[in-house]
N, C-alpha and C positions, 0 to 999 in steps of 0.2 A: 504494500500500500504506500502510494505519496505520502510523506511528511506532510499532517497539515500546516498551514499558514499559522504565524506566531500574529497578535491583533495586538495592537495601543489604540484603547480607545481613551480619549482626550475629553474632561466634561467641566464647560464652567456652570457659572450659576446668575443668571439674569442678563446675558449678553443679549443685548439689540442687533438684530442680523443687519445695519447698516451702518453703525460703528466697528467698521472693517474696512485697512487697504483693499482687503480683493472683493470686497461690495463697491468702493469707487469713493470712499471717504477719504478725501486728502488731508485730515488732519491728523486723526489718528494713527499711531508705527507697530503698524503690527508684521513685521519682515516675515514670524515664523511659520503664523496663518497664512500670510501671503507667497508663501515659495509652496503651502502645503496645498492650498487653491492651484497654485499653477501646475502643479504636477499631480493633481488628482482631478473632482470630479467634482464641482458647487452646486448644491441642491439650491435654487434662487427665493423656489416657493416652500420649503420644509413649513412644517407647524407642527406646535406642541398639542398631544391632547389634551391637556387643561393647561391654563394659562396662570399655575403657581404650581410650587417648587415639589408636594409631594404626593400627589396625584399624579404631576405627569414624569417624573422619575417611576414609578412606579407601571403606570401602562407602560412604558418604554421597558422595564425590567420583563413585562407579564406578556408583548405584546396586544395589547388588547386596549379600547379607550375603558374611559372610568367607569362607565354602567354596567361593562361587560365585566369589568376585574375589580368590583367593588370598593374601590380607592376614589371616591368622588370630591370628597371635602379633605382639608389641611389636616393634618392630626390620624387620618386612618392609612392603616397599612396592610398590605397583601396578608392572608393567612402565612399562618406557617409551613414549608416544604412546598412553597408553592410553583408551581413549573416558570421558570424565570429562563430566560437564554443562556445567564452562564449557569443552571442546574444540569443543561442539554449539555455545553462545552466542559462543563464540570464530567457530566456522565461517559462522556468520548476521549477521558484520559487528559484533558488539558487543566493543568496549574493554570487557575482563576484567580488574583488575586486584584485587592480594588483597597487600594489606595483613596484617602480621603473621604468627599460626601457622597455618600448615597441617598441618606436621610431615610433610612428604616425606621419608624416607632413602635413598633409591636415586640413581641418576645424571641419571634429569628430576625437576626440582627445580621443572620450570613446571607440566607435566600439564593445560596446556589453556590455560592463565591467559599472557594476552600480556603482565601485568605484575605482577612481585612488588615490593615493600617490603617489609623488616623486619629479623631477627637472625637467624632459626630456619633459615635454609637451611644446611643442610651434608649430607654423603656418609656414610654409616654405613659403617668400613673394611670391616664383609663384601660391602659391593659392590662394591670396587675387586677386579679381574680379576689373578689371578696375583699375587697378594699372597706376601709373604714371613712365612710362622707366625713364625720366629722371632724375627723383628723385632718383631712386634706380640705377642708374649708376653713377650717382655722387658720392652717398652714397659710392660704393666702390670705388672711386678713394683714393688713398694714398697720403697721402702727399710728396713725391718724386715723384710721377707724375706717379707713374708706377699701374697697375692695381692689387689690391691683389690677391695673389697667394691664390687657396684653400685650400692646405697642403703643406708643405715644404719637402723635400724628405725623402726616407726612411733611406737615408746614416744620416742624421742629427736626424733621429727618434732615430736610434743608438747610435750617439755619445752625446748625452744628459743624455743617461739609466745611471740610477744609484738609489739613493738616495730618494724620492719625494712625495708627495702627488700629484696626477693629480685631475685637476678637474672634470674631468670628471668621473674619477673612484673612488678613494680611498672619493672624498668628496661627490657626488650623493647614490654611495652605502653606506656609513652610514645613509644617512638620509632615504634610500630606508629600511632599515633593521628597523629602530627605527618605521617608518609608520610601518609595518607588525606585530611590537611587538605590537603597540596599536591599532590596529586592531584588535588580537590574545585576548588585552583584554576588547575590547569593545563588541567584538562578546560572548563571553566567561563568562565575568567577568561581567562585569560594576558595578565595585563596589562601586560606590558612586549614579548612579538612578537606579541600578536594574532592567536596560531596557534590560539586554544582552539575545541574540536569538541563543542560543545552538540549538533548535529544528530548524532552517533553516540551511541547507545544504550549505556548503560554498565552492568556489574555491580561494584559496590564492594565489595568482603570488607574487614571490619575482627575479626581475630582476639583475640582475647584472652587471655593468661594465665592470667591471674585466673580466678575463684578460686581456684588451683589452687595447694597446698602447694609452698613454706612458707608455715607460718602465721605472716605476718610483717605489718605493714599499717603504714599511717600511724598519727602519734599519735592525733589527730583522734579519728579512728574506732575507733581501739582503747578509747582511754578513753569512749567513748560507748558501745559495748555491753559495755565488760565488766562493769557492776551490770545489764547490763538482757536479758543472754542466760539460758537455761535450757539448759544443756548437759547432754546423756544422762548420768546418773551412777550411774543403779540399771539398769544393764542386764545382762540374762544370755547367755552365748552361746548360740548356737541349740545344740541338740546334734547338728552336724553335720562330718565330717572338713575339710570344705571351706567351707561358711556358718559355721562357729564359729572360723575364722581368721582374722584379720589379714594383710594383705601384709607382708612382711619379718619376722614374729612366728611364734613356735610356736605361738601360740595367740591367742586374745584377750585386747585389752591388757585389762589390770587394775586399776581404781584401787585405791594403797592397794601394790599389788605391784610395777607397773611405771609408773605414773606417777600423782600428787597427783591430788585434784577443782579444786583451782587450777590444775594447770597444761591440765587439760582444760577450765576456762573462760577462761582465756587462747586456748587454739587455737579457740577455739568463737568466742570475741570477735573473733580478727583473721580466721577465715573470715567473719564478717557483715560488717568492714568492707570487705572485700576485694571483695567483691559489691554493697555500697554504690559503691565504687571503679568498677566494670565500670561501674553503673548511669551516673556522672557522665559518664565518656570517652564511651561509646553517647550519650548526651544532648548531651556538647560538641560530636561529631560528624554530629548533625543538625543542630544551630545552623549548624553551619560550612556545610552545605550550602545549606542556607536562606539563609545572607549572600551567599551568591555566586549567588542570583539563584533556587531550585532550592523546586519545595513540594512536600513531600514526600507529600503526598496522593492526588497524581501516579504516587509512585514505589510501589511494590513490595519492603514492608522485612521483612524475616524476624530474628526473634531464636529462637535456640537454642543448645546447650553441646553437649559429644561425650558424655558419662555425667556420672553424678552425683557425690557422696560420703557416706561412711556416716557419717560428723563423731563416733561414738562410739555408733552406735546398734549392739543387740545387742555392743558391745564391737568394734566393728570400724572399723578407718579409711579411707582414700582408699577406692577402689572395686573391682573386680573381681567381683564377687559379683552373682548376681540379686536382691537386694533391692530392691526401688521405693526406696532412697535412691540406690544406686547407677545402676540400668537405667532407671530412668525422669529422662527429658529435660525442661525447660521448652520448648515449642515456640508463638511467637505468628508470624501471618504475616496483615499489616495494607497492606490497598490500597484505600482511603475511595473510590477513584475510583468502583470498581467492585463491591468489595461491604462489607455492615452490618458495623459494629462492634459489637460489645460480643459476640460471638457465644460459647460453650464447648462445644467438641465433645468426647465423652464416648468415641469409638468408638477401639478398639487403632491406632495405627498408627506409623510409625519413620521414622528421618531420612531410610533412605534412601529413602523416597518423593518426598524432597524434589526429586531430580532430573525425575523424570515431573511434579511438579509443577509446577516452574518452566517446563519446556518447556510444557504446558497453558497455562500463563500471560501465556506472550510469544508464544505462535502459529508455536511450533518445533515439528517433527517429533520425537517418541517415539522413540528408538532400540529398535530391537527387541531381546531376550531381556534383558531387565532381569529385576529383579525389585523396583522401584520401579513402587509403585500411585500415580496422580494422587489429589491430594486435593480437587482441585477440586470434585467433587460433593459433599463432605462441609463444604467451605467454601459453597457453595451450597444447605445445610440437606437434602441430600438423602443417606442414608442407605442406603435400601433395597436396593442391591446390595452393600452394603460389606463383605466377609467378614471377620468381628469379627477375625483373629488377627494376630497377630505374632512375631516371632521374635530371638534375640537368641545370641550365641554367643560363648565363649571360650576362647584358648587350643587351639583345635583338638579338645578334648575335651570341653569342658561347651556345653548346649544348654538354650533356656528355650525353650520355646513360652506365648505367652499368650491364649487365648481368651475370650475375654467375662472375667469376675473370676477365673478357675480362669488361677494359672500354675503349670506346671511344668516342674520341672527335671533333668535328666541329665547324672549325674557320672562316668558308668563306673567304673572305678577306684580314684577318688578319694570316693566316698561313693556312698548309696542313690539312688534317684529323691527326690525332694522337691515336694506339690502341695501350694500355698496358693489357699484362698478368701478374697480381698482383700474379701468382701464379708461373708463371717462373721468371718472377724477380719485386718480390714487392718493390723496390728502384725505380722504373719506373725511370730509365734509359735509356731505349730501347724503342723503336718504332716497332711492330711491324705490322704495317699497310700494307707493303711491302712482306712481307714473303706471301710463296706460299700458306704454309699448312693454313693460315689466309685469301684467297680469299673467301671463303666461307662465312663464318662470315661477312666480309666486307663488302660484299654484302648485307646482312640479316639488319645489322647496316643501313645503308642508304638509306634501304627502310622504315626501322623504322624510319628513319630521316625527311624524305617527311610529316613526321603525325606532324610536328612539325613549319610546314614552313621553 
Protein backbone atom coordinates (compact mmCIF):
# COMPACT_ATOMS: atom_id res chain seq x y z
CA UNK A 1 0.00 0.00 0.00
CA UNK A 2 1.06 3.82 -0.62
CA UNK A 3 2.36 5.65 2.24
CA UNK A 4 -0.52 7.88 3.11
CA UNK A 5 -0.05 11.72 2.97
CA UNK A 6 1.28 13.32 6.33
CA UNK A 7 -1.66 16.65 6.78
CA UNK A 8 -0.94 20.21 8.65
CA UNK A 9 -3.94 21.54 9.08
CA UNK A 10 -3.55 25.28 10.09
CA UNK A 11 -6.64 26.93 12.39
CA UNK A 12 -7.01 30.50 13.57
CA UNK A 13 -9.82 31.89 15.26
CA UNK A 14 -12.16 34.94 13.96
CA UNK A 15 -10.16 35.66 10.77
CA UNK A 16 -12.05 37.80 8.07
CA UNK A 17 -11.58 36.13 4.70
CA UNK A 18 -10.47 39.72 3.37
CA UNK A 19 -7.83 40.72 5.61
CA UNK A 20 -5.57 38.69 3.52
CA UNK A 21 -2.56 39.43 0.87
CA UNK A 22 -3.96 36.60 -1.25
CA UNK A 23 -7.67 38.06 -0.86
CA UNK A 24 -6.11 41.45 -2.43
CA UNK A 25 -5.63 43.55 0.91
CA UNK A 26 -2.61 45.65 0.48
CA UNK A 27 -2.30 46.59 3.90
CA UNK A 28 -2.12 43.71 5.71
CA UNK A 29 1.66 41.17 5.57
CA UNK A 30 0.66 38.11 5.48
CA UNK A 31 3.83 36.55 3.14
CA UNK A 32 3.10 32.96 4.73
CA UNK A 33 -0.66 32.63 3.63
CA UNK A 34 0.31 34.21 0.71
CA UNK A 35 3.01 31.82 -0.85
CA UNK A 36 0.49 29.18 0.63
CA UNK A 37 -2.48 30.73 -1.61
CA UNK A 38 -0.04 30.79 -4.52
CA UNK A 39 0.85 27.40 -4.56
CA UNK A 40 -2.31 25.79 -3.57
CA UNK A 41 -5.83 26.01 -4.12
CA UNK A 42 -8.26 29.49 -2.56
CA UNK A 43 -11.61 28.50 -1.75
CA UNK A 44 -13.10 32.40 -2.47
CA UNK A 45 -16.69 31.59 -1.24
CA UNK A 46 -15.99 28.85 1.84
CA UNK A 47 -18.46 29.56 4.94
CA UNK A 48 -18.63 28.47 8.28
CA UNK A 49 -21.70 26.44 9.55
CA UNK A 50 -22.43 28.73 12.39
CA UNK A 51 -21.04 31.89 12.50
CA UNK A 52 -19.36 31.44 16.33
CA UNK A 53 -16.45 29.62 17.48
CA UNK A 54 -18.14 26.31 18.97
CA UNK A 55 -20.76 25.16 16.81
CA UNK A 56 -18.88 25.51 13.82
CA UNK A 57 -15.56 23.97 15.16
CA UNK A 58 -17.54 21.21 15.99
CA UNK A 59 -19.80 20.43 12.48
CA UNK A 60 -16.23 20.91 10.92
CA UNK A 61 -14.97 18.00 13.49
CA UNK A 62 -18.49 15.86 12.81
CA UNK A 63 -18.83 16.82 9.25
CA UNK A 64 -22.24 17.62 9.55
CA UNK A 65 -24.14 21.42 10.14
CA UNK A 66 -25.44 22.19 13.64
CA UNK A 67 -29.04 20.52 13.50
CA UNK A 68 -27.77 17.44 12.15
CA UNK A 69 -24.68 17.15 14.82
CA UNK A 70 -26.41 18.61 17.68
CA UNK A 71 -23.95 21.53 18.51
CA UNK A 72 -26.39 24.53 17.70
CA UNK A 73 -25.73 27.18 20.49
CA UNK A 74 -22.09 28.37 22.20
CA UNK A 75 -21.47 26.06 25.38
CA UNK A 76 -22.66 22.55 23.61
CA UNK A 77 -20.55 19.95 22.58
CA UNK A 78 -20.59 16.63 20.39
CA UNK A 79 -21.33 13.58 22.50
CA UNK A 80 -18.63 11.49 23.59
CA UNK A 81 -16.63 8.84 20.92
CA UNK A 82 -18.36 10.73 18.41
CA UNK A 83 -17.34 9.90 14.75
CA UNK A 84 -15.08 13.02 14.03
CA UNK A 85 -12.50 12.94 10.96
CA UNK A 86 -9.54 12.53 12.96
CA UNK A 87 -11.52 9.34 14.83
CA UNK A 88 -11.55 7.87 10.99
CA UNK A 89 -7.45 9.03 10.40
CA UNK A 90 -7.00 8.17 14.18
CA UNK A 91 -8.70 4.47 13.17
CA UNK A 92 -6.33 4.09 9.68
CA UNK A 93 -3.16 4.07 11.91
CA UNK A 94 -2.38 7.81 11.80
CA UNK A 95 -0.63 9.82 14.88
CA UNK A 96 -3.50 12.71 15.23
CA UNK A 97 -2.26 15.19 17.35
CA UNK A 98 -3.95 18.86 17.70
CA UNK A 99 -2.12 21.38 19.12
CA UNK A 100 -3.89 24.26 20.67
CA UNK A 101 -7.81 25.39 20.26
CA UNK A 102 -10.26 23.11 19.58
CA UNK A 103 -12.77 24.35 22.12
CA UNK A 104 -14.33 20.93 23.31
CA UNK A 105 -16.69 21.55 26.58
CA UNK A 106 -18.01 18.27 27.39
CA UNK A 107 -16.35 15.36 29.16
CA UNK A 108 -14.14 13.85 25.71
CA UNK A 109 -11.87 16.59 25.44
CA UNK A 110 -9.88 14.05 22.64
CA UNK A 111 -12.84 13.22 20.09
CA UNK A 112 -10.67 11.30 17.99
CA UNK A 113 -7.28 13.09 18.31
CA UNK A 114 -4.66 10.54 20.17
CA UNK A 115 -2.96 13.65 21.10
CA UNK A 116 -3.75 17.03 22.47
CA UNK A 117 -1.36 20.14 23.47
CA UNK A 118 -2.30 23.27 24.69
CA UNK A 119 -4.49 25.53 27.41
CA UNK A 120 -8.06 25.31 26.06
CA UNK A 121 -9.14 21.91 27.50
CA UNK A 122 -11.49 22.19 30.37
CA UNK A 123 -15.20 20.73 31.21
CA UNK A 124 -18.13 23.24 30.89
CA UNK A 125 -19.88 22.71 34.69
CA UNK A 126 -23.22 21.88 32.74
CA UNK A 127 -21.76 18.69 31.81
CA UNK A 128 -20.71 17.51 35.08
CA UNK A 129 -23.71 14.96 36.16
CA UNK A 130 -25.78 15.64 39.35
CA UNK A 131 -24.38 18.95 39.84
CA UNK A 132 -25.22 20.90 42.85
CA UNK A 133 -27.54 24.41 41.48
CA UNK A 134 -26.72 25.80 44.60
CA UNK A 135 -23.27 25.76 44.71
CA UNK A 136 -22.75 26.85 41.25
CA UNK A 137 -25.18 29.92 41.75
CA UNK A 138 -23.48 31.07 44.53
CA UNK A 139 -20.26 30.59 42.83
CA UNK A 140 -21.39 33.26 40.42
CA UNK A 141 -22.65 35.71 42.65
CA UNK A 142 -20.30 38.98 42.91
CA UNK A 143 -19.42 40.52 45.49
CA UNK A 144 -21.61 43.65 44.83
CA UNK A 145 -24.58 41.44 44.97
CA UNK A 146 -25.12 41.69 41.24
CA UNK A 147 -24.92 38.54 39.00
CA UNK A 148 -21.61 38.38 36.64
CA UNK A 149 -22.04 39.51 33.51
CA UNK A 150 -20.65 36.85 30.80
CA UNK A 151 -18.82 39.54 28.46
CA UNK A 152 -18.97 43.18 28.83
CA UNK A 153 -19.82 44.98 25.63
CA UNK A 154 -18.50 45.37 22.56
CA UNK A 155 -18.33 49.24 22.96
CA UNK A 156 -15.65 48.45 25.98
CA UNK A 157 -14.04 45.47 23.76
CA UNK A 158 -13.16 48.75 21.75
CA UNK A 159 -12.13 51.11 23.92
CA UNK A 160 -9.54 48.90 25.78
CA UNK A 161 -7.75 47.97 22.00
CA UNK A 162 -4.47 48.85 21.99
CA UNK A 163 -1.21 47.75 23.30
CA UNK A 164 -1.45 43.99 25.11
CA UNK A 165 -0.96 40.43 25.58
CA UNK A 166 -4.56 38.80 25.91
CA UNK A 167 -4.70 35.79 27.60
CA UNK A 168 -6.30 34.01 25.63
CA UNK A 169 -4.59 34.65 22.54
CA UNK A 170 -1.03 36.04 22.32
CA UNK A 171 -0.26 33.65 25.74
CA UNK A 172 -2.33 30.06 24.66
CA UNK A 173 -0.92 30.60 21.10
CA UNK A 174 2.60 30.54 22.01
CA UNK A 175 2.60 27.76 24.14
CA UNK A 176 0.10 26.13 21.23
CA UNK A 177 3.02 26.68 18.66
CA UNK A 178 6.14 25.42 21.09
CA UNK A 179 3.70 21.86 21.69
CA UNK A 180 3.60 21.56 17.71
CA UNK A 181 7.48 22.37 17.56
CA UNK A 182 8.15 19.36 19.82
CA UNK A 183 5.91 17.21 18.60
CA UNK A 184 7.45 18.02 14.91
CA UNK A 185 10.58 16.70 16.82
CA UNK A 186 9.58 13.89 18.66
CA UNK A 187 7.76 12.57 15.62
CA UNK A 188 10.80 13.22 13.44
CA UNK A 189 13.79 13.44 15.50
CA UNK A 190 13.82 12.04 18.85
CA UNK A 191 17.12 12.67 19.31
CA UNK A 192 18.00 11.69 22.57
CA UNK A 193 15.98 7.62 22.54
CA UNK A 194 15.68 7.20 18.87
CA UNK A 195 12.00 6.31 19.22
CA UNK A 196 10.93 8.90 16.42
CA UNK A 197 8.20 7.22 13.84
CA UNK A 198 8.73 9.17 10.60
CA UNK A 199 7.14 5.86 8.93
CA UNK A 200 3.52 6.60 10.74
CA UNK A 201 1.55 9.15 9.00
CA UNK A 202 0.77 12.10 10.95
CA UNK A 203 -2.03 14.96 11.13
CA UNK A 204 -0.66 18.14 12.93
CA UNK A 205 -3.52 20.74 14.05
CA UNK A 206 -1.90 23.93 15.03
CA UNK A 207 -4.95 26.11 16.51
CA UNK A 208 -4.83 29.41 16.96
CA UNK A 209 -6.23 32.26 18.85
CA UNK A 210 -5.65 34.86 17.15
CA UNK A 211 -7.39 36.99 15.77
CA UNK A 212 -9.79 36.61 17.85
CA UNK A 213 -10.64 39.71 20.46
CA UNK A 214 -9.19 41.32 22.52
CA UNK A 215 -7.98 43.79 20.50
CA UNK A 216 -4.60 43.62 22.17
CA UNK A 217 -1.35 42.80 19.90
CA UNK A 218 2.25 43.47 20.16
CA UNK A 219 3.91 46.99 19.82
CA UNK A 220 5.58 46.19 16.74
CA UNK A 221 2.46 45.63 14.82
CA UNK A 222 0.32 47.86 16.51
CA UNK A 223 2.40 50.83 15.61
CA UNK A 224 2.70 49.63 12.10
CA UNK A 225 -0.94 49.78 11.18
CA UNK A 226 -2.39 52.14 13.11
CA UNK A 227 -1.48 55.20 10.39
CA UNK A 228 -1.85 52.62 7.75
CA UNK A 229 -5.58 50.95 8.50
CA UNK A 230 -8.96 52.26 7.12
CA UNK A 231 -11.40 51.22 9.70
CA UNK A 232 -15.31 51.35 8.88
CA UNK A 233 -16.34 54.79 10.37
CA UNK A 234 -19.34 55.93 8.13
CA UNK A 235 -21.21 52.89 8.45
CA UNK A 236 -25.03 52.42 8.90
CA UNK A 237 -26.83 49.69 10.50
CA UNK A 238 -28.64 47.57 8.30
CA UNK A 239 -32.40 48.19 9.30
CA UNK A 240 -32.79 44.88 10.69
CA UNK A 241 -33.86 43.53 14.51
CA UNK A 242 -31.01 41.17 14.32
CA UNK A 243 -28.22 42.34 11.28
CA UNK A 244 -28.42 45.87 12.85
CA UNK A 245 -27.19 44.54 16.31
CA UNK A 246 -24.09 44.06 17.87
CA UNK A 247 -23.38 41.04 20.30
CA UNK A 248 -23.46 42.34 23.90
CA UNK A 249 -25.13 45.92 22.53
CA UNK A 250 -28.61 47.03 22.18
CA UNK A 251 -27.98 48.00 19.06
CA UNK A 252 -25.07 49.03 16.93
CA UNK A 253 -22.02 50.45 18.21
CA UNK A 254 -21.99 54.12 17.42
CA UNK A 255 -19.05 56.27 16.81
CA UNK A 256 -19.22 59.44 18.56
CA UNK A 257 -22.14 57.69 21.05
CA UNK A 258 -20.55 54.71 22.33
CA UNK A 259 -17.12 54.61 21.22
CA UNK A 260 -14.37 57.54 19.46
CA UNK A 261 -13.20 56.81 15.54
CA UNK A 262 -9.79 56.45 17.40
CA UNK A 263 -10.59 54.06 19.57
CA UNK A 264 -12.19 52.02 16.51
CA UNK A 265 -8.74 52.48 14.64
CA UNK A 266 -6.95 51.27 17.52
CA UNK A 267 -9.01 47.83 17.59
CA UNK A 268 -8.85 47.94 13.79
CA UNK A 269 -4.97 48.38 14.14
CA UNK A 270 -4.33 45.44 16.75
CA UNK A 271 -7.00 43.18 14.77
CA UNK A 272 -4.20 43.57 11.51
CA UNK A 273 -1.56 42.95 13.68
CA UNK A 274 -2.81 40.18 15.32
CA UNK A 275 -3.38 38.21 11.89
CA UNK A 276 0.18 39.40 10.88
CA UNK A 277 0.88 37.60 14.36
CA UNK A 278 -1.04 34.08 13.17
CA UNK A 279 0.74 34.65 9.72
CA UNK A 280 4.52 34.59 11.47
CA UNK A 281 3.77 31.27 14.03
CA UNK A 282 2.00 29.27 10.78
CA UNK A 283 5.25 30.23 9.00
CA UNK A 284 7.68 29.52 12.14
CA UNK A 285 5.88 26.22 12.18
CA UNK A 286 6.80 25.18 8.64
CA UNK A 287 10.35 26.09 9.02
CA UNK A 288 10.38 23.86 12.05
CA UNK A 289 9.11 21.09 10.03
CA UNK A 290 11.34 21.51 7.33
CA UNK A 291 14.49 21.48 9.97
CA UNK A 292 13.62 18.22 11.02
CA UNK A 293 14.02 16.75 7.90
CA UNK A 294 10.15 17.12 6.40
CA UNK A 295 9.12 19.05 2.71
CA UNK A 296 6.25 20.12 2.82
CA UNK A 297 5.28 19.66 -0.77
CA UNK A 298 4.81 16.24 0.26
CA UNK A 299 2.54 17.09 2.99
CA UNK A 300 -1.07 18.06 2.64
CA UNK A 301 -1.47 21.65 4.52
CA UNK A 302 -4.85 23.33 4.88
CA UNK A 303 -5.21 26.92 6.22
CA UNK A 304 -8.70 28.16 7.52
CA UNK A 305 -10.56 30.12 10.65
CA UNK A 306 -14.15 28.97 12.34
CA UNK A 307 -16.17 32.48 11.15
CA UNK A 308 -15.06 35.73 10.52
CA UNK A 309 -15.48 39.37 12.14
CA UNK A 310 -17.48 42.37 11.35
CA UNK A 311 -14.29 44.69 12.74
CA UNK A 312 -17.06 47.65 12.60
CA UNK A 313 -18.70 47.15 9.22
CA UNK A 314 -22.47 48.20 9.04
CA UNK A 315 -21.67 49.03 12.95
CA UNK A 316 -21.34 45.68 14.18
CA UNK A 317 -18.46 43.64 15.81
CA UNK A 318 -17.20 40.16 16.59
CA UNK A 319 -19.54 37.89 14.58
CA UNK A 320 -22.69 36.05 14.78
CA UNK A 321 -24.50 37.50 11.98
CA UNK A 322 -24.73 36.26 8.05
CA UNK A 323 -22.78 38.98 6.74
CA UNK A 324 -19.79 37.75 4.37
CA UNK A 325 -17.57 39.43 7.11
CA UNK A 326 -18.80 37.30 9.59
CA UNK A 327 -19.90 33.74 7.60
CA UNK A 328 -17.51 33.66 5.18
CA UNK A 329 -14.16 31.65 5.96
CA UNK A 330 -10.46 32.17 4.21
CA UNK A 331 -10.05 28.42 3.03
CA UNK A 332 -6.46 27.52 1.09
CA UNK A 333 -5.62 23.79 0.86
CA UNK A 334 -2.14 23.35 -0.94
CA UNK A 335 -0.42 19.64 -2.00
CA UNK A 336 2.20 20.68 -4.99
CA UNK A 337 2.77 16.86 -4.94
CA UNK A 338 -0.22 16.26 -6.52
CA UNK A 339 -2.07 19.01 -7.69
CA UNK A 340 -1.59 23.16 -9.57
CA UNK A 341 -1.09 25.82 -7.58
CA UNK A 342 -2.15 29.07 -7.98
CA UNK A 343 -5.70 27.76 -8.50
CA UNK A 344 -9.26 30.04 -7.17
CA UNK A 345 -12.27 28.25 -6.96
CA UNK A 346 -15.32 30.57 -7.04
CA UNK A 347 -18.17 27.77 -6.23
CA UNK A 348 -20.22 27.91 -2.59
CA UNK A 349 -18.83 25.58 -0.21
CA UNK A 350 -18.04 25.20 3.94
CA UNK A 351 -15.79 23.75 6.33
CA UNK A 352 -17.44 21.16 6.91
CA UNK A 353 -16.70 19.55 3.70
CA UNK A 354 -13.42 19.48 4.89
CA UNK A 355 -13.97 16.04 6.40
CA UNK A 356 -15.16 14.06 3.12
CA UNK A 357 -12.25 16.00 1.85
CA UNK A 358 -9.50 14.87 3.69
CA UNK A 359 -10.79 11.32 3.61
CA UNK A 360 -10.61 11.60 -0.45
CA UNK A 361 -7.39 12.75 0.01
CA UNK A 362 -5.52 10.12 2.04
CA UNK A 363 -7.57 7.19 0.58
CA UNK A 364 -9.95 6.78 3.75
CA UNK A 365 -13.29 5.57 3.44
CA UNK A 366 -16.25 8.34 3.58
CA UNK A 367 -18.29 7.74 6.45
CA UNK A 368 -21.78 7.51 5.50
CA UNK A 369 -24.65 10.13 6.37
CA UNK A 370 -22.48 13.05 6.45
CA UNK A 371 -23.33 15.98 5.04
CA UNK A 372 -19.65 16.84 4.00
CA UNK A 373 -19.23 17.09 0.08
CA UNK A 374 -15.53 16.04 -1.17
CA UNK A 375 -13.86 18.87 -2.65
CA UNK A 376 -11.60 17.03 -4.50
CA UNK A 377 -13.39 17.53 -7.83
CA UNK A 378 -13.40 21.01 -7.54
CA UNK A 379 -9.60 21.00 -6.52
CA UNK A 380 -9.25 19.07 -9.62
CA UNK A 381 -10.81 22.20 -11.93
CA UNK A 382 -13.99 20.08 -12.33
CA UNK A 383 -17.04 21.69 -11.45
CA UNK A 384 -19.91 20.24 -13.31
CA UNK A 385 -21.73 18.26 -10.76
CA UNK A 386 -21.10 20.65 -7.94
CA UNK A 387 -24.41 21.92 -6.49
CA UNK A 388 -23.73 25.60 -6.07
CA UNK A 389 -25.27 25.89 -2.33
CA UNK A 390 -24.47 26.01 1.06
CA UNK A 391 -25.60 26.53 4.32
CA UNK A 392 -24.99 28.08 7.42
CA UNK A 393 -26.96 28.22 10.97
CA UNK A 394 -27.34 30.00 14.36
CA UNK A 395 -28.32 29.71 17.46
CA UNK A 396 -30.92 27.08 16.76
CA UNK A 397 -33.10 29.70 15.14
CA UNK A 398 -31.44 31.62 12.30
CA UNK A 399 -30.61 29.99 8.89
CA UNK A 400 -28.74 31.35 5.76
CA UNK A 401 -28.88 29.23 2.61
CA UNK A 402 -26.46 30.57 -0.11
CA UNK A 403 -26.85 29.66 -3.71
CA UNK A 404 -24.98 30.95 -6.43
CA UNK A 405 -24.60 35.13 -5.39
CA UNK A 406 -28.57 35.08 -3.80
CA UNK A 407 -28.14 34.55 0.17
CA UNK A 408 -30.75 34.27 2.22
CA UNK A 409 -31.65 34.53 5.55
CA UNK A 410 -34.20 33.37 8.20
CA UNK A 411 -34.87 34.80 11.58
CA UNK A 412 -38.31 33.77 12.78
CA UNK A 413 -38.96 35.64 15.49
CA UNK A 414 -36.25 37.64 15.62
CA UNK A 415 -36.61 39.66 12.30
CA UNK A 416 -38.01 39.33 8.59
CA UNK A 417 -36.60 36.81 5.89
CA UNK A 418 -33.54 38.98 4.44
CA UNK A 419 -32.14 38.19 0.41
CA UNK A 420 -28.97 39.63 -0.70
CA UNK A 421 -27.44 39.64 -4.28
CA UNK A 422 -23.71 39.67 -3.43
CA UNK A 423 -23.43 40.35 -7.17
CA UNK A 424 -25.68 43.53 -7.60
CA UNK A 425 -24.48 44.94 -4.55
CA UNK A 426 -21.98 42.96 -2.60
CA UNK A 427 -21.80 45.73 0.47
CA UNK A 428 -25.28 43.98 1.37
CA UNK A 429 -26.82 46.92 1.97
CA UNK A 430 -30.08 46.04 0.35
CA UNK A 431 -32.64 43.68 0.91
CA UNK A 432 -33.88 42.30 -1.79
CA UNK A 433 -36.49 39.82 -0.44
CA UNK A 434 -39.34 42.23 -1.62
CA UNK A 435 -38.46 42.85 -5.21
CA UNK A 436 -40.76 41.23 -7.86
CA UNK A 437 -38.04 39.90 -10.38
CA UNK A 438 -36.83 37.90 -6.73
CA UNK A 439 -40.42 36.05 -6.06
CA UNK A 440 -39.37 33.30 -7.71
CA UNK A 441 -36.25 32.46 -5.95
CA UNK A 442 -38.08 33.31 -2.61
CA UNK A 443 -40.03 30.92 -3.10
CA UNK A 444 -37.42 28.09 -4.05
CA UNK A 445 -35.54 29.47 -0.61
CA UNK A 446 -38.26 28.49 1.69
CA UNK A 447 -39.18 25.42 0.42
CA UNK A 448 -35.54 24.75 0.83
CA UNK A 449 -36.04 26.18 4.24
CA UNK A 450 -38.83 23.46 5.53
CA UNK A 451 -35.67 20.79 5.14
CA UNK A 452 -34.21 22.51 7.97
CA UNK A 453 -37.13 22.97 10.57
Amino acid sequence: MTRRPNVLFLMSDEHRADVAGFAGNRVVRTPFLDELARTGTTFSNAYTPSPICIPARQCLAAGKYPRNCGVERYGQDLPPNSLTWARVFSQFAYQTVACGKLHHTGTDQMQGWTRRVGLDESVESGFIAERDAASFEAMKARPDGRDADPKWSDAKEIQRAGIGRGPHTAVRDDFALVGAKLVADEHFLDPFYDRASPHQPIVLYLGLSNPHYPYLADEDGFRHYLPRVEPFLDEKPFPHPWLGKSPFMPDAVQIGRDVSAREVRRATAAYYANIEKIDEQFGELARHLESVGQNLDEWIVIYTSDHGEMLGQHGIWEKQKFFEASARVPLIIRWPKEMAGGQIVSQNVNLIDLFATLCELCDLPVPPNLDSRSLVPLLKGDASDWDNETLSQFGGRHLMIKRDALKYQFYGEDGPEVLFDLERNPDETSDFSHEPAYSERMGEFQRRRSDFG
